[in-house]
Backbone as a ProteinNet text record, in pm:
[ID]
protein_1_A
[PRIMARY]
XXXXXXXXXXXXXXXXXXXXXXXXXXXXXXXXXXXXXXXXXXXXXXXXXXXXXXXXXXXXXXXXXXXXXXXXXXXXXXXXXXXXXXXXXXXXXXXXXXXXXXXXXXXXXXXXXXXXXXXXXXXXXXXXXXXXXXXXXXXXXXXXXXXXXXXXXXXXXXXXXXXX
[TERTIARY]
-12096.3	-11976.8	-12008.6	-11937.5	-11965.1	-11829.5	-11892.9	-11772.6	-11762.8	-11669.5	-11662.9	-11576.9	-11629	-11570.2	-11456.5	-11333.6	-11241	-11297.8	-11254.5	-11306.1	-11247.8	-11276.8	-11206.2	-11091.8	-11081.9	-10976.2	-10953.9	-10792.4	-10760.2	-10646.2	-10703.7	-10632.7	-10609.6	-10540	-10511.7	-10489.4	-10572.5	-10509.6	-10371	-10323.6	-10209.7	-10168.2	-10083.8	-10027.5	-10002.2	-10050.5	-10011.9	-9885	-9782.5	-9642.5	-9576	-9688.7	-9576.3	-9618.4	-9677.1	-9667.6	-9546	-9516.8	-9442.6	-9474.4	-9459.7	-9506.7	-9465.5	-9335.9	-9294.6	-9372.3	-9428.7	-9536.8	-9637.4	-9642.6	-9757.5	-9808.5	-9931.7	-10011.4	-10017.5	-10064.3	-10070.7	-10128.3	-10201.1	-10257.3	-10173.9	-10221	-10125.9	-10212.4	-10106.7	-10202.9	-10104.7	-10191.6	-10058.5	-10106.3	-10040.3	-10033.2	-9928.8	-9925.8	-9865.1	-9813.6	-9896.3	-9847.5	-9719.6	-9696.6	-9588	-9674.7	-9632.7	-9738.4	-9626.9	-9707.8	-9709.1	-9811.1	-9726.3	-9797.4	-9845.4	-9946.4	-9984.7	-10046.7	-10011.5	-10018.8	-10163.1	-10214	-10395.3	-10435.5	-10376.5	-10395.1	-10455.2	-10400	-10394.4	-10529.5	-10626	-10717.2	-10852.7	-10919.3	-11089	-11199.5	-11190.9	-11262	-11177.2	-11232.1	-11218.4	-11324.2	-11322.2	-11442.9	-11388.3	-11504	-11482.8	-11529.7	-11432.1	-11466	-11539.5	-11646	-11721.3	-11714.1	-11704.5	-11669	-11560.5	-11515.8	-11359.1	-11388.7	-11355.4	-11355.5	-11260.3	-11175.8	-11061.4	-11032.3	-10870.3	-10839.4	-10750.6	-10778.7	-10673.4	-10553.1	-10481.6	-10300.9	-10270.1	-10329.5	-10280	-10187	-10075.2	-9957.2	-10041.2	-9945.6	-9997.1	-10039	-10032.9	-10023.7	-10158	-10236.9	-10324.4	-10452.7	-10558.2	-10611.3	-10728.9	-10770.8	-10898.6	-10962.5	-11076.2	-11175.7	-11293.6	-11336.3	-11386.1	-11552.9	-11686.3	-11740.5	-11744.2	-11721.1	-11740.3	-11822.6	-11942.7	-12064.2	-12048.4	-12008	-12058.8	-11971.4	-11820.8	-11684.1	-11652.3	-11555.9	-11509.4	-11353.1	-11278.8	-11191.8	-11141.3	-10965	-10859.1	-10806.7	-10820.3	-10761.6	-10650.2	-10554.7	-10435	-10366.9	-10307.4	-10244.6	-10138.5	-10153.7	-10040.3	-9933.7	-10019.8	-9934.2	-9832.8	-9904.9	-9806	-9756.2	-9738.3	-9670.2	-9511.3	-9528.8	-9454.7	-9363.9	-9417.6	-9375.1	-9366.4	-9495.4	-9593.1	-9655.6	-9639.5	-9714.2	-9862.9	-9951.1	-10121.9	-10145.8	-10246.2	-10364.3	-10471.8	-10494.1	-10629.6	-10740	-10839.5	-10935.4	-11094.2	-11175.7	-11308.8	-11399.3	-11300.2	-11405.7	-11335	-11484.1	-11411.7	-11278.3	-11247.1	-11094.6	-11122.3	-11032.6	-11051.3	-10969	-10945.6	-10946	-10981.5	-10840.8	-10887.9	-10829.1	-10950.4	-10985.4	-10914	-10824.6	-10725.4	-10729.8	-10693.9	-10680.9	-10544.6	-10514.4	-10352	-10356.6	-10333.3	-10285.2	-10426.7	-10581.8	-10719.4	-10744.3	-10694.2	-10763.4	-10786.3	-10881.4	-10954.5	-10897	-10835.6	-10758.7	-10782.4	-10800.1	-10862.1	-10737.5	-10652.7	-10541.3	-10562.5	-10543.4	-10640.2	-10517.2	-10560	-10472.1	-10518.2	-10470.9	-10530.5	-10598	-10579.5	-10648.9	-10547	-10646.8	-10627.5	-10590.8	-10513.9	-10496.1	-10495.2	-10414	-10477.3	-10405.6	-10447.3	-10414.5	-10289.3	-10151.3	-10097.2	-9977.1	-9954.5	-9868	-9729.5	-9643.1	-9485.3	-9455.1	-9343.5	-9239.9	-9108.3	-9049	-8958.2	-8793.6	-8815.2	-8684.1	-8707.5	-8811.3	-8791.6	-8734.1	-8753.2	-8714.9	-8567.2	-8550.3	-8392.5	-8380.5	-8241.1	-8215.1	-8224.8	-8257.2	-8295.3	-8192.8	-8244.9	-8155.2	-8070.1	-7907.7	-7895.3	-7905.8	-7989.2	-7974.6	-8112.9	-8225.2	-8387.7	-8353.3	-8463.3	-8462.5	-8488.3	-8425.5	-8441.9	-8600.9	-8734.8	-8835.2	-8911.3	-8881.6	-8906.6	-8877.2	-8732.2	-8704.9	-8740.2	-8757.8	-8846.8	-9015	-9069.5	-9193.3	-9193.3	-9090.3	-9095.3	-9027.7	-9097.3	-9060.2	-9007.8	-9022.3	-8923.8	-8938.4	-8869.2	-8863.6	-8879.5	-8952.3	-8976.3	-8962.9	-8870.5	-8840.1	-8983.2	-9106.3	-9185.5	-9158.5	-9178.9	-9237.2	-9166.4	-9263.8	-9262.3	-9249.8	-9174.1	-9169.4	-9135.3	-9059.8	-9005.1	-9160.9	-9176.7	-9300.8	-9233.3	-9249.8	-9248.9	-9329.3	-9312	-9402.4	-9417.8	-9501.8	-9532	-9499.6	-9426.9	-9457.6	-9536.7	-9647.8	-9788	-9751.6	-9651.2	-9612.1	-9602.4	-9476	-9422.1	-9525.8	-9574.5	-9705.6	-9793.9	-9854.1	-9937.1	-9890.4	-9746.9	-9646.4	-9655.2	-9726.8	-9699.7	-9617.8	-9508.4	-9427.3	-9516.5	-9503.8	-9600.9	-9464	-9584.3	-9552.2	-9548.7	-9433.7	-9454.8	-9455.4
1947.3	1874.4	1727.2	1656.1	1536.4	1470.6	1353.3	1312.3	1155.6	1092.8	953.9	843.3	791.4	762.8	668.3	658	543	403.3	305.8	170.3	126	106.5	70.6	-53.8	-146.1	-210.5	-197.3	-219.7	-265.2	-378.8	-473.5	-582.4	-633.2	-679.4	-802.8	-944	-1025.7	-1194.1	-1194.6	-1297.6	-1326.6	-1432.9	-1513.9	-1639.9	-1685.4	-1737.2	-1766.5	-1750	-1691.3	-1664.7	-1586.9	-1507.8	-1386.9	-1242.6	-1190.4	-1105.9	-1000.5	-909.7	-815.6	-728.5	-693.2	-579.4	-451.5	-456.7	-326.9	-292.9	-325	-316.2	-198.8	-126.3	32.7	82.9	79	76.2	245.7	281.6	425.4	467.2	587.3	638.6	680.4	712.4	743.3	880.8	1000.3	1097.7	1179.3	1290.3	1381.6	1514	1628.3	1721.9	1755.3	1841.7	1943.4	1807.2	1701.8	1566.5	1469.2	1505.5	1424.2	1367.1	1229.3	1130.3	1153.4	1102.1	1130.8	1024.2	965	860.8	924.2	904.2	911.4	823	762.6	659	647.2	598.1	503.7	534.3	509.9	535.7	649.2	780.2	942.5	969.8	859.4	933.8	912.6	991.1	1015.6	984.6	1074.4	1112.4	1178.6	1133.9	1178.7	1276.4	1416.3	1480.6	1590.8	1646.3	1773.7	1910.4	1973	2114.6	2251.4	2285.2	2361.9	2502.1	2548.3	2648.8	2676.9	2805.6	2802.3	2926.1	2948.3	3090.7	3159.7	3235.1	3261.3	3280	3305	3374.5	3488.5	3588.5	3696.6	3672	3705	3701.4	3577.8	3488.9	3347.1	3294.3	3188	3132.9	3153.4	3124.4	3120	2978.3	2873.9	2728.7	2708.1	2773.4	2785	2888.3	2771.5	2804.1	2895.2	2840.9	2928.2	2761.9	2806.8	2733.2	2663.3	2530.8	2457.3	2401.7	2352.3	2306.2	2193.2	2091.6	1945.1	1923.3	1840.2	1797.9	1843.3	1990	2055.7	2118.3	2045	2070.6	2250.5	2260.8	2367.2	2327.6	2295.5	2220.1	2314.7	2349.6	2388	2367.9	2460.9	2387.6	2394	2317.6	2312.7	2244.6	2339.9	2329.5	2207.1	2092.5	2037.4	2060.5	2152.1	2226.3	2347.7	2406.2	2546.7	2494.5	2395.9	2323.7	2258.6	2214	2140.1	2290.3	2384.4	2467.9	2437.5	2409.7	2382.2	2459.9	2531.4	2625.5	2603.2	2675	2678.9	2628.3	2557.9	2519.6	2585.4	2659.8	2756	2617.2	2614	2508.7	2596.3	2559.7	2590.8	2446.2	2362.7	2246.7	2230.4	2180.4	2167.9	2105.9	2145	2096.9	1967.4	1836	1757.8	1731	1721	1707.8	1628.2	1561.7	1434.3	1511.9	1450.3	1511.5	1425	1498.1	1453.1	1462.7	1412.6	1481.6	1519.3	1607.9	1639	1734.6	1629.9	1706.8	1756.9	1682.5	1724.9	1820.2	1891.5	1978.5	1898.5	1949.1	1886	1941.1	1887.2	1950.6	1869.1	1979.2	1900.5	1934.3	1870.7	1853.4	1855.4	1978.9	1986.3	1933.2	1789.1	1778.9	1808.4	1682.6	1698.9	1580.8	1479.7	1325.9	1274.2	1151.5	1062.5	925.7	846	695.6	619.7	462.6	374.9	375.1	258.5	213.9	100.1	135.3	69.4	25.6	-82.6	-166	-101.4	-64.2	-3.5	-117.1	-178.9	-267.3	-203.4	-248.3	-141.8	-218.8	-328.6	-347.1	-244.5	-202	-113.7	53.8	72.3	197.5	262.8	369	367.9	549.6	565.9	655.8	791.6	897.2	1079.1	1125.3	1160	1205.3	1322.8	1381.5	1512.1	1594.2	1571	1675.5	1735.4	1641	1727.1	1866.5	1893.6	2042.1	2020.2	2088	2136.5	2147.4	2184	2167.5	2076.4	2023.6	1879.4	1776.9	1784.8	1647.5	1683.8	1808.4	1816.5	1802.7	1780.9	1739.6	1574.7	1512.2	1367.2	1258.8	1195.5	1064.9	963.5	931.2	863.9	832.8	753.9	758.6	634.9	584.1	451	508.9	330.8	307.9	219.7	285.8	171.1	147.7	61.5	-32.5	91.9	227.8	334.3	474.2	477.9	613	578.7	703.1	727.7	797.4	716.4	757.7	851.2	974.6	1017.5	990	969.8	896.3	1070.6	1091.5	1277	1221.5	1285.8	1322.2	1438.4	1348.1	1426.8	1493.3	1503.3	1604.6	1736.1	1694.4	1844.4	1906.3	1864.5	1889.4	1970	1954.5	2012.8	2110.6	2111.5	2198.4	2361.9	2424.4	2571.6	2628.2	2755.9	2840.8	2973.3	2999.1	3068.1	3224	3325.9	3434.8	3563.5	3649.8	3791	3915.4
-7148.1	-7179.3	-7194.9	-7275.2	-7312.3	-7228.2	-7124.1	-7069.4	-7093.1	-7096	-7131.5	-7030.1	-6915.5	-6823	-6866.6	-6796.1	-6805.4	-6756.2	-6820	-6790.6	-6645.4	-6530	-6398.6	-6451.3	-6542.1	-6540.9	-6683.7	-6693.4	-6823.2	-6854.5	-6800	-6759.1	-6898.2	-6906.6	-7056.5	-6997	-7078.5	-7062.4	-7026.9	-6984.6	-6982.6	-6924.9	-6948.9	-6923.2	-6782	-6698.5	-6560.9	-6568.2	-6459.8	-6443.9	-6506.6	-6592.2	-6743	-6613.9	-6562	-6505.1	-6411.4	-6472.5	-6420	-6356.1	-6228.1	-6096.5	-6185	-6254.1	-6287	-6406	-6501	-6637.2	-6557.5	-6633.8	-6633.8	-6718.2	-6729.6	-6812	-6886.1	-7007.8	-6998.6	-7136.1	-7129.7	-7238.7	-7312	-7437.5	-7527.8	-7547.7	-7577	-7603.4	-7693.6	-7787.3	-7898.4	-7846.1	-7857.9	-7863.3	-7917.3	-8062.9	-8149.6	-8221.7	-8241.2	-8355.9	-8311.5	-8154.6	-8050.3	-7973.7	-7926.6	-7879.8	-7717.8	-7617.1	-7479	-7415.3	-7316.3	-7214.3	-7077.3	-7023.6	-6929.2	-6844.7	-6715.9	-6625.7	-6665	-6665.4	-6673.9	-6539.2	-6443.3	-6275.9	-6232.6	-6340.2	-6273.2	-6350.8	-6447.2	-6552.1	-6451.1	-6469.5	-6426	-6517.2	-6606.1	-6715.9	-6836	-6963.7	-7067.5	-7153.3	-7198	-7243.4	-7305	-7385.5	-7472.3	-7430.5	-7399.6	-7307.6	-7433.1	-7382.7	-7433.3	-7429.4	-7294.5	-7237.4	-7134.6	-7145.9	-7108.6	-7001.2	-6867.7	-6800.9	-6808.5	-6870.7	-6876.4	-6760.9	-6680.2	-6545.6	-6537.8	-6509.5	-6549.5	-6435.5	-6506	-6426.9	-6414.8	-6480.3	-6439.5	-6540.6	-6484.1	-6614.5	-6704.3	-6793.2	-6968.2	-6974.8	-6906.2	-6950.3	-6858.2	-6819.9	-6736.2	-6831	-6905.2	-7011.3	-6931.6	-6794.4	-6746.3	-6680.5	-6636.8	-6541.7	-6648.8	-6607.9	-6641.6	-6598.5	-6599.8	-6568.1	-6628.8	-6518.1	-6536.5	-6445.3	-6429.8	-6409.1	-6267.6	-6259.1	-6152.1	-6055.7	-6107.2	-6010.3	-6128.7	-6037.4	-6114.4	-6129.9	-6248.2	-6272.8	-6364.4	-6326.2	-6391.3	-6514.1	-6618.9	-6759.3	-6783	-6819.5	-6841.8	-6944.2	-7023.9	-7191.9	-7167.1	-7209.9	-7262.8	-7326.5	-7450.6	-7569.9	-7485.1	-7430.4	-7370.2	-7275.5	-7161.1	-7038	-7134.5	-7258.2	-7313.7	-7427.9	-7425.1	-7485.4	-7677.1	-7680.2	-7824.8	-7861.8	-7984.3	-8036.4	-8068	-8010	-7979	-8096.1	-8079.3	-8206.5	-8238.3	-8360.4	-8338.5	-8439.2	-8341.3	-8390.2	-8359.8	-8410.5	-8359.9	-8318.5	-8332.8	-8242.2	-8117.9	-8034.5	-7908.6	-7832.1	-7750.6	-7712.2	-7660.5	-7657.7	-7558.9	-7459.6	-7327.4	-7216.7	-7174	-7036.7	-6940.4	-6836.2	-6779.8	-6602.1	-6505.1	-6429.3	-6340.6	-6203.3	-6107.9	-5936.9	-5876.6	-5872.4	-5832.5	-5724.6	-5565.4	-5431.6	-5407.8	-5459.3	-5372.5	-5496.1	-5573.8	-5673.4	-5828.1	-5901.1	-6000.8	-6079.6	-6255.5	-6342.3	-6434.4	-6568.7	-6703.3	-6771.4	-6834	-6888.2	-7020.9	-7140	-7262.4	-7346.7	-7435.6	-7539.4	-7703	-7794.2	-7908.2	-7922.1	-7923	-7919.6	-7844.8	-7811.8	-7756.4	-7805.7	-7761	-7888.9	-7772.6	-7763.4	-7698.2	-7590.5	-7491.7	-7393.2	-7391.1	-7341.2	-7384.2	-7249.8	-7251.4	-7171.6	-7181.3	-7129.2	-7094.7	-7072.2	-7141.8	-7110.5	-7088.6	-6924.5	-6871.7	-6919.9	-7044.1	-7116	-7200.1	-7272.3	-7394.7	-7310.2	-7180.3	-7150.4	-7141.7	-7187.8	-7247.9	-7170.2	-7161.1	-7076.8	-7121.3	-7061.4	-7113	-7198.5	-7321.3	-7379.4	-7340.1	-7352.9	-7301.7	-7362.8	-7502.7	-7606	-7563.8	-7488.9	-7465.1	-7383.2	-7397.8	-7419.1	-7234.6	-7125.6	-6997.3	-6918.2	-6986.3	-6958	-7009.8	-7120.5	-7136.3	-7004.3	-6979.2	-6890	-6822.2	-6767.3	-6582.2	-6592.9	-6700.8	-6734.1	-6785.8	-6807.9	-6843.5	-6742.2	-6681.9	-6601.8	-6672.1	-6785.8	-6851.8	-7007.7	-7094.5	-7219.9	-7273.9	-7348.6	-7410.5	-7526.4	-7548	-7724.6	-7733.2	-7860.2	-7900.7	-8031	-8134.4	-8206.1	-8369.4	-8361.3	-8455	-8365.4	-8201.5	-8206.8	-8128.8	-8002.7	-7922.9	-7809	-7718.2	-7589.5	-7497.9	-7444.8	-7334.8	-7244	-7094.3	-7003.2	-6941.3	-6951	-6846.7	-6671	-6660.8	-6483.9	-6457.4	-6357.4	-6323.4	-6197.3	-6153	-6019.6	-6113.7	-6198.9	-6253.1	-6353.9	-6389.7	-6521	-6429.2	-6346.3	-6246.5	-6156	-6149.2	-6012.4	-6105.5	-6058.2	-6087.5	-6024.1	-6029.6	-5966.5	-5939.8	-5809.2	-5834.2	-5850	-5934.1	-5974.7	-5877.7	-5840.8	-5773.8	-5888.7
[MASK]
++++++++++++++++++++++++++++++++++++++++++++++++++++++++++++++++++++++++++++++++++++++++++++++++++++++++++++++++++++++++++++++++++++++++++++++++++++++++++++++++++++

């Protein structure tokens, strides 16, 4: 696997006294051609998964088991968590490696785009028209520039039910 570490800071210049406590930083990521933020805080690693273990009886959003430089790390569909129809590709998937509650989890999207500053004037309230597993997978909603950001909540993204 090819892994590509996150940079420990991603500070930007800024003007003595312009600083906001509430500003959160966050990746930008697409799956099924819908862009999605994810806190900068929750990322490890970024890399391209090669091999997949499948797991029998496990959710559907639960792609199979992973080797990352030695852990054995959980794959988990963005696309199927968000209820996105699969991508059939033959190049490798990419995936950022997460820690949620002590367990290791590679979170498989489609690309990745930049690193980007949340300004919490642009954040505007849940729509009631989203779809029910959307909002229990989204912490909140930014108006940007050319699109509408979902911010993922990494509790519910990671929270499995478990099955009898």
């Amino acid at each position: 696997m090819n892994a590509h570490p996150i940079p420990a800071s991603t500070d930007t210049i800024r003007e003595p006294g312009f600083h906001f406590d509430s500003e959160e930083h966050c990746f930008i990521v697409f799956a099924g051609g819908e862009a999605f933020g994810l806190p900068v805080d929750r990322v490890q690693t970024i890399f391209q998964m090669e091999a997949v273990t499948a797991v029998p009886l496990g959710p559907r959003e639960i792609l199979g088991l992973v080797n990352l430089r030695g852990k054995i790390v959980t794959a988990v569909s963005l696309r199927r968590r968000l209820q996105i129809s699969d991508l059939i590709s033959k190049k490798p998937r990419l995936a950022i490696g997460m820690e949620h509650r002590g367990e290791n989890f590679a979170l498989v999207i489609d690309e990745v785009g930049d690193v980007i500053v949340l300004d919490p004037e642009r954040r505007i309230p849940m729509p009631p028209h989203l779809d029910p597993q959307r909002t229990k997978l989204t912490e909140s909603i930014y108006r940007l520039d050319s699109q509408i950001l979902s911010l993922l909540n990494m509790e519910s993204i990671f929270d499995f039910q478990r099955r009898n």
